[in-house]
VODO-723997 format. One record per residue (C-alpha): residue number from 1; residue in one letter; x negated, y, z. Coordinates in nm, 3 decimals, m for minus. Layout:
BEGIN
   n res       x       y       z
 NUM   A       X       Y       Z
...
This chain:
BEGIN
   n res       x       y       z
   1   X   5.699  m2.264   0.583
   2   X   5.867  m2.505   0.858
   3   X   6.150  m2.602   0.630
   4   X   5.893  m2.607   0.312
   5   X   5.750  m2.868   0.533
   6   X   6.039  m3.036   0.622
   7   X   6.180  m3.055   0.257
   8   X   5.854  m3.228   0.112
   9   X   5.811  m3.476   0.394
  10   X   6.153  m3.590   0.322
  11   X   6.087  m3.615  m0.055
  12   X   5.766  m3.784   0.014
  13   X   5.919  m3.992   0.318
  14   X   6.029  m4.281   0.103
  15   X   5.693  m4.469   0.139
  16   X   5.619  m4.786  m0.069
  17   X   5.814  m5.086  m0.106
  18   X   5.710  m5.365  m0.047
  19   X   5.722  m5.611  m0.312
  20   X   6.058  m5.834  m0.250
  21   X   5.967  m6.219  m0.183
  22   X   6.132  m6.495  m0.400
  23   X   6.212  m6.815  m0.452
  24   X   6.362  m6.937  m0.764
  25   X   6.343  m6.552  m0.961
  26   X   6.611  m6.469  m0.628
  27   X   6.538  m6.232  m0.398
  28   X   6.467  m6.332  m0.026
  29   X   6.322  m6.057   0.170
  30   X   6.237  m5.667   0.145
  31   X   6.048  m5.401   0.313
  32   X   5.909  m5.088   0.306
  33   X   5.565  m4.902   0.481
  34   X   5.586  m4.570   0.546
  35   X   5.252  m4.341   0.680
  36   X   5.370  m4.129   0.939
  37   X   5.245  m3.793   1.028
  38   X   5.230  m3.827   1.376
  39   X   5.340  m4.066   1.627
  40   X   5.653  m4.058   1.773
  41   X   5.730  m3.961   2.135
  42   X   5.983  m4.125   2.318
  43   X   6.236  m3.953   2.253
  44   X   6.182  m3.966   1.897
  45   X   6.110  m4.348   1.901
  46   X   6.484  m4.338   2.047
  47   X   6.670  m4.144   1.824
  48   X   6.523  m4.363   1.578
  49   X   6.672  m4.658   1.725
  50   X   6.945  m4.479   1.775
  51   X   6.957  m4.391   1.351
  52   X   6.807  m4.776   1.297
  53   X   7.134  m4.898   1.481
  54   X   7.417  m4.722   1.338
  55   X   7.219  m4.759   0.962
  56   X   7.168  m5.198   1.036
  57   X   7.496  m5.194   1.260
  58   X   7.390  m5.336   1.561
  59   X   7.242  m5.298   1.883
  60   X   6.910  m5.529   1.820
  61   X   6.599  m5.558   2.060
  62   X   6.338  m5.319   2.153
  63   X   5.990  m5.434   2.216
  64   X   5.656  m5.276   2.299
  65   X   5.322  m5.355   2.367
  66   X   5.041  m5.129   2.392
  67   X   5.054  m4.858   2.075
  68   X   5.298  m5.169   1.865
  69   X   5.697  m5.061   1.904
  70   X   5.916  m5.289   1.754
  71   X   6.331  m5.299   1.677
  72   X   6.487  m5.597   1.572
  73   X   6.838  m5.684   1.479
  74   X   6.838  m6.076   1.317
  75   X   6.605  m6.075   1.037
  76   X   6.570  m5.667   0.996
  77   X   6.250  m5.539   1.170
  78   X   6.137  m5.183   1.276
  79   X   5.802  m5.179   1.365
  80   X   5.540  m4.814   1.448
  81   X   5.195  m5.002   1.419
  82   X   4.838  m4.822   1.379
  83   X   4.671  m4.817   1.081
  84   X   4.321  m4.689   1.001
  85   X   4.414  m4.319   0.911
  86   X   4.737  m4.258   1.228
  87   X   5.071  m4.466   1.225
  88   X   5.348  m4.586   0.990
  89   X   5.652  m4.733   0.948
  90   X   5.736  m5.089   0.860
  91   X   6.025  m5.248   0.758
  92   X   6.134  m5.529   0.693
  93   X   6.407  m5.790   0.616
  94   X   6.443  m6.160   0.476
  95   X   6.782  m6.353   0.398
  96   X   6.782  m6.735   0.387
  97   X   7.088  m6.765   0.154
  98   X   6.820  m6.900  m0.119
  99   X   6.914  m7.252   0.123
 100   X   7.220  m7.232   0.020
 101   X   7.128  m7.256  m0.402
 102   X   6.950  m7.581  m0.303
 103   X   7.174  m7.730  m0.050
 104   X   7.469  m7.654  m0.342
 105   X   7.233  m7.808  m0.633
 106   X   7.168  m8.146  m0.405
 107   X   7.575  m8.172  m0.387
 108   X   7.548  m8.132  m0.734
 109   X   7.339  m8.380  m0.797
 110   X   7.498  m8.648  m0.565
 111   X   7.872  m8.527  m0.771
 112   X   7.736  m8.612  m1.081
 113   X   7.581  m8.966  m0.884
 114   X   7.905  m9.074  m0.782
 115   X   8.033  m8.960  m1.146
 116   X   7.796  m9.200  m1.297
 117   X   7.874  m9.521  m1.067
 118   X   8.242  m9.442  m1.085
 119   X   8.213  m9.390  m1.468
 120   X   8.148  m9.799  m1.560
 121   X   8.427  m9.902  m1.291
 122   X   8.775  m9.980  m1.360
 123   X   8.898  m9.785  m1.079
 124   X   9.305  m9.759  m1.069
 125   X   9.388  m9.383  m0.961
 126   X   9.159  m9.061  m0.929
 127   X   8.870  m9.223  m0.964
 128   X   8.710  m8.859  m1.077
 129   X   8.873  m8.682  m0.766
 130   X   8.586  m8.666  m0.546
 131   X   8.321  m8.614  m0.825
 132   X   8.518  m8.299  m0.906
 133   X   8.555  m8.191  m0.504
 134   X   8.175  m8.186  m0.512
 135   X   8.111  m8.011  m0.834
 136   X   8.310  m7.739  m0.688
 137   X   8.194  m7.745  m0.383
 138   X   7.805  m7.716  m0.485
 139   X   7.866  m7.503  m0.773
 140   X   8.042  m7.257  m0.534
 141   X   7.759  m7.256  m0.300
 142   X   7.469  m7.185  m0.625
 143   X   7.712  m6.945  m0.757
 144   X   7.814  m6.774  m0.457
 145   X   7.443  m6.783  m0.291
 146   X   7.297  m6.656  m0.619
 147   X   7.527  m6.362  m0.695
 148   X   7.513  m6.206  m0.329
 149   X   7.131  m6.185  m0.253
 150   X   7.044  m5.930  m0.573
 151   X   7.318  m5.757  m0.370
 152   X   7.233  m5.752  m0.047
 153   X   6.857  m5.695  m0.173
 154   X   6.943  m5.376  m0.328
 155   X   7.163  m5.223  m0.014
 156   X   6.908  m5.351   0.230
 157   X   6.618  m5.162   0.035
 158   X   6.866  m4.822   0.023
 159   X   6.914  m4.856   0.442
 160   X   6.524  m4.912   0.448
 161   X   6.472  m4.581   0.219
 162   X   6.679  m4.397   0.420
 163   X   6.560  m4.494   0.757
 164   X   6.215  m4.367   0.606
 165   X   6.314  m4.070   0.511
 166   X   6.496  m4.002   0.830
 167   X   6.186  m4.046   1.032
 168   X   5.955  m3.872   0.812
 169   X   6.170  m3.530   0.818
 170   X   6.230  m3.614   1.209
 171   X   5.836  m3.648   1.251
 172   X   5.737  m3.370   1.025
 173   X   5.931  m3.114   1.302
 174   X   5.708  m3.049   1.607
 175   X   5.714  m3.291   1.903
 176   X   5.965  m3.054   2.129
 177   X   5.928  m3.262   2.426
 178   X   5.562  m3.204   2.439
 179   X   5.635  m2.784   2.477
């Protein structure tokens, strides 16, 4: 019956997402909640940590204040929080490399500026030299800033499902400090 337990508490351990914010149809942050059955005990609360670092890759800070335990590690946050029926699990993350599409489309812009004022000019040389450096330089910041965050919004959402699942099967296993 334990490992019954065990099994469907990790298939129902997922939890929901939550639903990924945007900015122009890109994706800028993730997260998941996750009803617990039980609250953790210290020592569980640190082999999460424990799990949360080597999953994120870093060490990140540990917070708490009355029943509220938080881990964070740059934008990715662990919190246990109340809720009206026990405790759960949320998680989550944001990325600001949605900047980097608009910083990229303003060089853009002022490429194609210089472009115009340089096209009525009788300019001797490579008059289209620095128009070009710009294109390339703000097209390769949209480009580059728009391919990577459907990436990194899919991996950070399969940590997050797995860090959920890991502390669902952990929690569904009887506190063994408390015997």
């Amino acid at each position: 019956p334990d490992r019954i337990t065990q099994a469907v508490a990790a298939f129902e351990g997922r939890g929901d997402s939550v639903p990924r914010g945007t900015a122009i149809g890109l994706p800028t942050s993730v997260g998941r909640l996750v009803p617990l059955p039980r609250i953790p005990s210290e020592h569980e609360w640190e082999l999460l940590i424990a799990e949360l670092r080597t999953t994120f890759g870093g060490k990140g800070t540990v917070t708490s204040q009355g029943g509220l335990r938080e881990w964070s590690h740059g934008q990715v946050h662990a919190f246990i929080e109340p809720t009206a029926t026990g405790h759960r699990l949320r998680l989550t993350d944001s990325n600001a490399a949605v900047a980097g599409v608009f910083v990229g489309g303003s060089i853009l812009a002022f490429s194609l500026m210089i472009f115009l004022l340089l096209l009525g000019k009788d300019v001797p040389g490579f008059r289209f030299a620095v128009p070009a450096f710009f294109s390339l330089l703000g097209g390769g910041l949209v480009v580059g800033s728009a391919t990577s965050l459907p990436r990194w919004a899919r991996e950070q959402e399969e940590r997050m499902e797995h860090i959920s699942r890991y502390t669902v099967s952990l929690l569904a296993q009887p506190d063994s400090t408390n015997q």
